[in-house]
N, C-alpha and C positions, 0 to 999 in steps of 0.2 A: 855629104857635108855635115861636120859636126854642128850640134846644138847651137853653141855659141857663135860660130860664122856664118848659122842662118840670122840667129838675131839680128849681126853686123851684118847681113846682107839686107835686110827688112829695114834696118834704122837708114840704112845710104839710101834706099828706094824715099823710102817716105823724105829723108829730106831734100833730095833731086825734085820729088815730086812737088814738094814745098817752093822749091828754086825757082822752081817753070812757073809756078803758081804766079810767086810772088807779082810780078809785073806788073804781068796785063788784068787780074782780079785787080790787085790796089789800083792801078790806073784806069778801070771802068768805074771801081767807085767813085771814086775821086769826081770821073765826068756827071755819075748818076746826080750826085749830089752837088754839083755847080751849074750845070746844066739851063738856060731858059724857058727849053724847048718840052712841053708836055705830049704824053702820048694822045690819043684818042678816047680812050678806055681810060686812064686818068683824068682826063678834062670832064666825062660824064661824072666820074664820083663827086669832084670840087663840089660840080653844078649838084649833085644830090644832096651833099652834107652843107650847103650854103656858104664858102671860103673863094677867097680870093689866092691864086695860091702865088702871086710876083707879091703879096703884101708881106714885108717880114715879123717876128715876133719879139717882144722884148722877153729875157729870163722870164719875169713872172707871167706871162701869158702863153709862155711856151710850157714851164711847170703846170701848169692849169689844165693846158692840152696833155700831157704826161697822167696826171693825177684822174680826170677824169675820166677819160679813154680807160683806164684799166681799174676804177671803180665800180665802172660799168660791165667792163669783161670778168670782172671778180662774182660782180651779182649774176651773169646769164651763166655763169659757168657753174654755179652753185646755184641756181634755177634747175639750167637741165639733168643735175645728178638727183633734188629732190624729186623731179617729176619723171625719172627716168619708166616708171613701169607704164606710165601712159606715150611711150613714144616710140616709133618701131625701129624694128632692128634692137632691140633691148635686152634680144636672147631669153625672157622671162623674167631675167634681174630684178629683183625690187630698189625700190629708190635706196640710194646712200645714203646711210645712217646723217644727221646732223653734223656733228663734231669732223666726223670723216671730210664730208660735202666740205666744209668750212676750211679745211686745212689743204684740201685737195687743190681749191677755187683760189689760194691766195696761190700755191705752190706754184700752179702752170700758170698764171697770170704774171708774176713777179721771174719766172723765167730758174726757176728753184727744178721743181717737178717731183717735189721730195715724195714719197708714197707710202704712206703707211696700210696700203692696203693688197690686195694681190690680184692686179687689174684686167687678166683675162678670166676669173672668176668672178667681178664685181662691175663692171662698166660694158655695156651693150654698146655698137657700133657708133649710135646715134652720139651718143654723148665719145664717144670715142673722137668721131670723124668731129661733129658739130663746137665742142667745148676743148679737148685736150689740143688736138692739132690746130686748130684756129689760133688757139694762143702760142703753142709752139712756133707759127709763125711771125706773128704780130708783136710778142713780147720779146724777140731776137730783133723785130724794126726795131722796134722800142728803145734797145740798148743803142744801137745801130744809129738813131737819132739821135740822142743823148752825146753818143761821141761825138759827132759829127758837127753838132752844136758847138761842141768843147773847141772843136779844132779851127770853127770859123773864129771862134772869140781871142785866138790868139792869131788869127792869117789876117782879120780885120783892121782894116787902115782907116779909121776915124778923126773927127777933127775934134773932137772931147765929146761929152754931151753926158746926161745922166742915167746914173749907172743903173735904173729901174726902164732908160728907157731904148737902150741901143742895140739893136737889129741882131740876133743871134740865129736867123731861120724861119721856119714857118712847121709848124712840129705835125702837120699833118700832113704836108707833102711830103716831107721825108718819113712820115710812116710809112704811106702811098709807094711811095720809090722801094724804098727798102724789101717793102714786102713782095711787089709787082716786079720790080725792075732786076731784082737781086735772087732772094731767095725763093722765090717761087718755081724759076728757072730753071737752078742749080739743086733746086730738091728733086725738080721732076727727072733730071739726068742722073742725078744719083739712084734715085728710086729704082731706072729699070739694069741700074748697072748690079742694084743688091739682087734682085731680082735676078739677072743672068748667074750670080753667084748662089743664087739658091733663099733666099730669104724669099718666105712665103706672104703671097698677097691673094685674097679670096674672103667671101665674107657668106662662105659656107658654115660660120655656127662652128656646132662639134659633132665629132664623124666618131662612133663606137667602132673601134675596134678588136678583132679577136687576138689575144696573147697566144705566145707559143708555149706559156702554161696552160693555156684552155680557159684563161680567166676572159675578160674584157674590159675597155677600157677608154673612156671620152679623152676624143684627144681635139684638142680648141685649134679654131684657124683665125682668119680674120686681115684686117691690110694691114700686115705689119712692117712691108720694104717702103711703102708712102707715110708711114709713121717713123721708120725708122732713120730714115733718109733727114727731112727736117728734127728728128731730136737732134742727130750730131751735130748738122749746116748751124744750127739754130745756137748749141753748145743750152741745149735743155734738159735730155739723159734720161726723159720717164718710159720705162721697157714697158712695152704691150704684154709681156708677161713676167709673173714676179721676179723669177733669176736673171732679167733686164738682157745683157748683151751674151750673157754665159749659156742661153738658150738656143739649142741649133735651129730655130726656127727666126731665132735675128738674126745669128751671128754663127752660119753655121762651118766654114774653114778658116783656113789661116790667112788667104789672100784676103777674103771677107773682113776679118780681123783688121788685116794692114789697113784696107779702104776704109773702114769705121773709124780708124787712130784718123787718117789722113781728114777725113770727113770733121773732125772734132777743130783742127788747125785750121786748115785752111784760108777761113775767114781772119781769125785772129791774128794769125802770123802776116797776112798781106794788108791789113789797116794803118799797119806802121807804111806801108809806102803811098796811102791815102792820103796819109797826112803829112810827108813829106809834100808830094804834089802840092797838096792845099795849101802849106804856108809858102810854098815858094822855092824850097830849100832840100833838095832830095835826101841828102845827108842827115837829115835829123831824124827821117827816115830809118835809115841805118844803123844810127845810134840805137834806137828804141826797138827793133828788132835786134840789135847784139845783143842787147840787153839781157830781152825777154829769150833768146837763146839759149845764150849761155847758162843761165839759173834753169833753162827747163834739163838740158843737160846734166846738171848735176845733179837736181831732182833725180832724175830716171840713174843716173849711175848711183845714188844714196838707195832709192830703192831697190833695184837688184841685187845689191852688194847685201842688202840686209835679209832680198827673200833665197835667191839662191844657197840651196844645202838646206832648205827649210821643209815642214810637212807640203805636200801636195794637197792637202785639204783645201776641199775650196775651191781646188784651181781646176780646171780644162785640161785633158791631157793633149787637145787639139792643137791647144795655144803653150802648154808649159808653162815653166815659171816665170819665162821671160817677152813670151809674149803677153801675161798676163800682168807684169810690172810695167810693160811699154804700153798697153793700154789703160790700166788703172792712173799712172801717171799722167799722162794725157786728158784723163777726164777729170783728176783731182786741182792739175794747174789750170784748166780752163772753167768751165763753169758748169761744165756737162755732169758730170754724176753718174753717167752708164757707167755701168760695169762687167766686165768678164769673166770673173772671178771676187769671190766673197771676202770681203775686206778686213771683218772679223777672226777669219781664220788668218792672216796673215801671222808676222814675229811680230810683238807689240812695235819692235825697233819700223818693222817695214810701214804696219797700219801707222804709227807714228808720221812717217813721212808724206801719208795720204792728209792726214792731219796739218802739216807744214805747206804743205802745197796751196792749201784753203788759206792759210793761215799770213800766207803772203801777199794776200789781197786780190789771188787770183791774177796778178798782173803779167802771169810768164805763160801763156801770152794771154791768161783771164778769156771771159767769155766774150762774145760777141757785141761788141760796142763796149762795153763793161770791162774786156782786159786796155782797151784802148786808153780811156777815160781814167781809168786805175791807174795808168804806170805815167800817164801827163800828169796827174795829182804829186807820183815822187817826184817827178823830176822838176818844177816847181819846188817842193821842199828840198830835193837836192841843191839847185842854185841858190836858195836862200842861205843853205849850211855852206855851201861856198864863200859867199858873199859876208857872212859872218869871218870867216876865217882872213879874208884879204882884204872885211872893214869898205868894204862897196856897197852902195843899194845894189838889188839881185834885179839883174834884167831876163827872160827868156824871149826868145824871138823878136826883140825889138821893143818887149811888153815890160816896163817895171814890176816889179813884185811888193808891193806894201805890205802896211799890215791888214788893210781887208784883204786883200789875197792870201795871207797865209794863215791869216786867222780859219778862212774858208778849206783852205786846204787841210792843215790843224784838227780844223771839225771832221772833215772826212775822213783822215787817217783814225780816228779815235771813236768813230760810227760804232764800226762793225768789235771791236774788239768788246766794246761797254756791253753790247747787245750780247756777245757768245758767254764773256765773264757773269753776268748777273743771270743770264739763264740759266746756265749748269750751277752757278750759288745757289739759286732760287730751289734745285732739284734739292739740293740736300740740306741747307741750310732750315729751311720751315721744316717743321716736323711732320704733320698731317701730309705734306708733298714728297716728303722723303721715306716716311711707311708704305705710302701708294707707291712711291715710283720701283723701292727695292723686293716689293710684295709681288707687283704685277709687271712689271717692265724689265728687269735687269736679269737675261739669261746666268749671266757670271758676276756672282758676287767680288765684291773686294776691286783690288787696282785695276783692274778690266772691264768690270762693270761701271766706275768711272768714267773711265776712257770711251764708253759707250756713250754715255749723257752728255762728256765734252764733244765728243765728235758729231752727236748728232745737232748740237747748237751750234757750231762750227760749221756743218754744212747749211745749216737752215740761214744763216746772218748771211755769208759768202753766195745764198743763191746758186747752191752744189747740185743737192740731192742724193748727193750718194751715203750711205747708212753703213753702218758697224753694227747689219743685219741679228745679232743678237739680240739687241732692244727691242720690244716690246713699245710699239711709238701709237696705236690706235686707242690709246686711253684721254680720259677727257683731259688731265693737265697736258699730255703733250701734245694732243692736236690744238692745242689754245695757244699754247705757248710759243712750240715751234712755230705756228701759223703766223703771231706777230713778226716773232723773230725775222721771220722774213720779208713780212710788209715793210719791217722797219728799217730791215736788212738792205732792202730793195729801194727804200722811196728817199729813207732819208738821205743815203751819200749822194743822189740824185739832185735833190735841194741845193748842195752844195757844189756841184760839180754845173748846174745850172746858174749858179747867184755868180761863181767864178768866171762862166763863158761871159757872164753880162757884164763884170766889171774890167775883163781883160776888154770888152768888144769896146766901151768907152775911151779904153785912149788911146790918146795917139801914137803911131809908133815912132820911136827913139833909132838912131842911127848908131851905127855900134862901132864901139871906140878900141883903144889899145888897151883898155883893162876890162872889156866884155870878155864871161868866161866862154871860151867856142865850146856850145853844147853837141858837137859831131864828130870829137875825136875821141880815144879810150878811154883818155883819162876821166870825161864826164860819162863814159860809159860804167867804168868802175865805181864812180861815186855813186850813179842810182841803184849799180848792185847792192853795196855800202847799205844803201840808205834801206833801201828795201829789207835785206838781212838786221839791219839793226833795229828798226824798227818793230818788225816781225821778236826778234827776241826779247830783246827789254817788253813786250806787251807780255808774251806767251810761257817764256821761258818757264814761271814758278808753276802754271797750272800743267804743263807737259811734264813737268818733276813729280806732282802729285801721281800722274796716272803712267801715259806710255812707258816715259823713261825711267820711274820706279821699277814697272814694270820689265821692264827690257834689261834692267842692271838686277834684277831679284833672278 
């Protein structure tokens, strides 16, 4: 079988796999998260952490549960990296530098995993097992919450009330669920499936071995199919060791390969039928999966078309060029950041498109709770641009759309883009920051070393993690920098995506008439394409001019 009809044979698998998927995942979430009924082993946490879990929460008290939870997870996770040489299992490691610690502690907390460091030479099990993976799991509830919040606040049948005070949840039983009910499950089957595939799990240290030059040489072990397993579930991407998924010790064939792309989806691509369930309405379902389809499709055919005939540099010849585009795309549109192959070495044209994939808000199909939440913000701003055009108030699901609602939504499209723009200004624009960054940071000067500093704020705002591994990122401006980048990246469209679920959860719902637009056939499927591409340009367009696509036309 040629090349290319393996590919086509890998893309039909994964998306059959996706097919089957679909159903019965969105339809177990769905039950997890409406459910009355608690486990056993849930009922003891409530009683331990002192929650009532039938009471529900208003936006701001469920922010509050959001914010504090992982203020908390930011300080013990940036605890255990300083005190690491006091803790066993540590391999001998000394504690993580400051700056490091600091950039590390926001990255897996905020569900980022960005890594400036080279983590099976720096991190001992303890903090491996105790701080990285903890948060891999909890910060994937986290998003998982967040959505799920989102989507009661439009299923919600209120009789008005005020919009600080109407019922959107209880943000610790769906952390509780999410992490228990869901991912915990689905990591531990996946784990022994990597495992049957060859991905090593053992926390033998490093084993010296003899070269067939007569040299010798430490070669690292450690659990990395039960690390590996929830980065993808989770769409959090941080590799147990530094070449991340390009290591045959993650990711070591090509079935492997397919399982890790599939492991990345999964979650994402079946949320849209969570929330069809939840509002009532399967079909809107539908729509928000075309959606996010379609655009990942083109994604994936923009970047092969641009890596194909290009250097091998970089790449796996396990996986080729095309399984290395099918899985780099897959981690760039969702939230994951693993990687297969070195993104750097791509055609500016191809890393370009890794860049657009972030660049789209992550919503095709975005990461774990966070693509969910992402692509109900356009669609919201789609009906509003509808509503302009045919001179209507914009209704979605029943729900009016005012101006606090799109004011809020407004604010969240315009987050992430302000936070990647003033970052990468920030690199070159001061001078003192732009001596350091092109002195010590920047492998390739000129349009590519740009392209570096964009991409790496880019990833860090979108909560990616994947790098344009050239740069130089373990210096004090960019572990400070990026590290906001991403709290800010992280908390603030949160803010809004919260104050949203509480004002939609307030009213009442409307009965839909002969000039309601029906958000579940093409045509509203085209408009969020629309929205999301134009959107995505008009922010990006001039700063991709300066670096990739200079670059790509020079």
């Amino acid at each position: 079988m040629g090349t290319f009809w393996l590919f086509v044979a890998q893309l039909a698998t994964l998306v059959l796999l996706l097919a089957l998927a679909y159903r019965p995942l969105g339809d177990y979430l769905a039950r997890v998260f409406t459910t009355d009924k608690d486990l056993a082993a849930e009922r003891g946490v409530y009683r331990l952490i002192g929650i009532d879990p039938r009471s529900e929460q208003s936006w701001p008290a469920y922010l509050r549960g959001v914010l504090a939870f992982s203020v908390v997870g930011i300080l013990i996770v940036y605890g255990l990296q300083r005190l690491q040489q006091f803790l066993p299992y540590s391999l001998g490691f000394p504690a993580v530098p400051e700056g490091t610690a600091f950039n590390t502690a926001i990255s897996f907390v905020t569900n980022t995993n960005w890594q400036s460091y080279s983590p099976d030479v720096t991190l001992g099990y303890t903090v491996q097992f105790a701080a990285l993976v903890v948060q891999n799991f909890v910060s994937a509830a986290v998003g998982i919450a967040v959505a799920v919040a989102l989507v009661r606040g439009f299923a919600a049948r209120r009789s008005g009330g005020a919009f600080t005070q109407a019922g959107i949840g209880n943000f610790w039983v769906d952390l509780i669920r999410g992490t228990g009910r869901v991912l915990l499950p689905l990591a531990l089957v996946s784990a022994v499936v990597l495992i049957a595939g060859g991905v090593i799990q053992n926390v033998g240290g490093f084993d010296t071995v003899h070269t067939i030059a007569g040299a010798t040489q430490s070669i690292p072990g450690g659990p990395v199919a039960s690390q590996e397993a929830i980065k993808l579930l989770g769409t959090n991407g941080g590799g147990f060791f530094n070449v991340n998924s390009a290591h045959p010790f993650e990711n070591p064939t090509a079935w492997t390969n397919l399982v890790e792309i599939f492991l990345m989806l999964v979650i994402p691509f079946s949320l849209p039928r969570t929330f069809g369930t939840m509002v009532g309405d399967k079909r809107q379902g539908y729509a928000i999966l075309a959606t996010m389809g379609s655009l990942f499709l083109v994604s994936l055919v923009a970047m092969t078309l641009f890596e194909v005939g290009g250097s091998m540099e970089g790449k796996e010849t396990v996986f080729g060029a095309l399984g290395s585009t099918l899985f780099n795309t897959t981690s760039t549109v969702t939230s994951t950041g693993a990687v297969n192959s070195m993104l750097d070495s791509y055609t500016p044209l191809g890393g370009m498109m890794a860049m657009i994939n972030m660049m789209l808000g992550e919503t095709v199909p975005g990461g774990v709770g966070s693509g969910l939440y992402g692509i109900l913000v356009i669609a919201v701003i789609a009906v509003f641009l509808a509503g302009l055009m045919v001179g209507r108030t914009p209704e979605y699901l029943g729900k009016k759309l005012g101006p606090r609602e799109i004011k809020l939504a407004s604010l969240y499209i315009l987050t992430t883009p302000a936070i990647v723009l003033l970052g990468t200004g920030l690199s070159f624009a001061v001078p003192a920051i732009r001596a350091d960054v092109e002195k010590t940071s920047i492998l390739n000067p000129g349009l590519h070393g740009f392209s570096e500093v964009l991409y790496a704020f880019t990833s860090a705002a979108n909560n990616n993690g994947s790098a344009f591994a050239g740069l130089t990122a373990a210096t004090p401006w960019f572990n400070t920098a990026l590290g906001v980048a991403m709290f800010l990246g992280r908390f603030v469209p949160i803010v809004f995506v919260l104050a949203l679920a509480g004002s939609l959860a307030a009213q009442n719902k409307v009965p839909a008439t002969a000039g309601t637009l029906p958000t579940h056939r093409p045509l509203f499927v085209g408009l969020m394409a629309g929205t999301i591409l134009l959107v995505s340009a008009l922010t990006y367009f001039p700063v991709l001019a300066l670096g990739p696509l200079a670059e790509g036309l020079h």
